[in-house]
C-alpha positions in Angstrom: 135.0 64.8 220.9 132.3 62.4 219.2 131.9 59.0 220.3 131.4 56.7 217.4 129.9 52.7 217.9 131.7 50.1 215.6 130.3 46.6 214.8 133.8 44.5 215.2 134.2 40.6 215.3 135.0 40.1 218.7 138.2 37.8 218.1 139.1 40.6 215.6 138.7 43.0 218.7 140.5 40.9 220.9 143.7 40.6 218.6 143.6 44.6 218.6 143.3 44.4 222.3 146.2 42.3 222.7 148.3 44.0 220.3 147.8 47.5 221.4 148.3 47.0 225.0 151.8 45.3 223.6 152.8 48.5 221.6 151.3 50.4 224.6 148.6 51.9 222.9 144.8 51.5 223.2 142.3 50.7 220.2 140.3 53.6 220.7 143.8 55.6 219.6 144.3 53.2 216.8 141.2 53.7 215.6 141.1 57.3 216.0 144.7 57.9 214.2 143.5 55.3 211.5 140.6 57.6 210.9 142.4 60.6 210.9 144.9 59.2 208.2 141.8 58.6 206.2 140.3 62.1 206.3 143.5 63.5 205.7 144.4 61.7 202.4 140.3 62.5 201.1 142.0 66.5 201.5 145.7 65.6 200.3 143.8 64.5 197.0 141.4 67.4 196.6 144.2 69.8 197.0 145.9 68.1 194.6 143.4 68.0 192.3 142.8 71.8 192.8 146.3 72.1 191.5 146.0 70.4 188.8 142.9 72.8 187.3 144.7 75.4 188.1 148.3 74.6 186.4 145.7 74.0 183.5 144.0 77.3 184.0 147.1 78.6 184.0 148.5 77.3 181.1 148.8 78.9 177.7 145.4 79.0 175.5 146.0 76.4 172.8 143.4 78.0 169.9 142.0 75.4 167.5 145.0 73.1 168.8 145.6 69.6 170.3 147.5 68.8 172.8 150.7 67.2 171.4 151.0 63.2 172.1 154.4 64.8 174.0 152.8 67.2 176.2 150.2 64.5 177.2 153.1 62.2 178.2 155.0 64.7 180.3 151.9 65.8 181.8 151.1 62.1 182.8 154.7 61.3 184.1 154.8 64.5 186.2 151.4 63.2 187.7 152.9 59.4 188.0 156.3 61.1 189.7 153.6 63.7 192.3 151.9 59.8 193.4 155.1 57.8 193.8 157.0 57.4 196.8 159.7 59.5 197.5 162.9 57.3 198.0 
């Protein structure tokens, strides 16, 4: 594993401190998880995007065509349901 140095406020690092050792965790695991989290949603959205060229790849050629005010909306409330939260 890298080692990475952080330039912190030290009251900031301090109410980390106390917090983590109250949830029994550390903040070099905090950190490390919040990092992770971060790198991992950069992916979730390039995958995503990949999808989305390739559903329009995929999609039938339109020749000399626009796409239909319609079409645009579903497209845009499919992509609005994909980011919402799933309740």
């Amino acid at each position: 594993m890298a080692n990475v140095t952080l330039s912190i406020d030290e009251s900031l690092l301090q109410a980390a401190r106390v917090r983590a050792i109250k949830e029994g965790t550390s903040v070099n695991e905090i950190c490390r998880r919040a990092i992770e989290v971060y790198a991992r949603r950069q992916d979730d959205r390039l995958a995503r995007y990949r999808e989305l060229l390739a559903r329009v790849d995929a999609a039938p050629a339109m020749k000399g065509k626009r796409l239909g005010k319609e079409s645009r909306e579903e497209l845009y409330e499919a992509l609005l349901a994909e980011r919402s939260p799933r309740r």
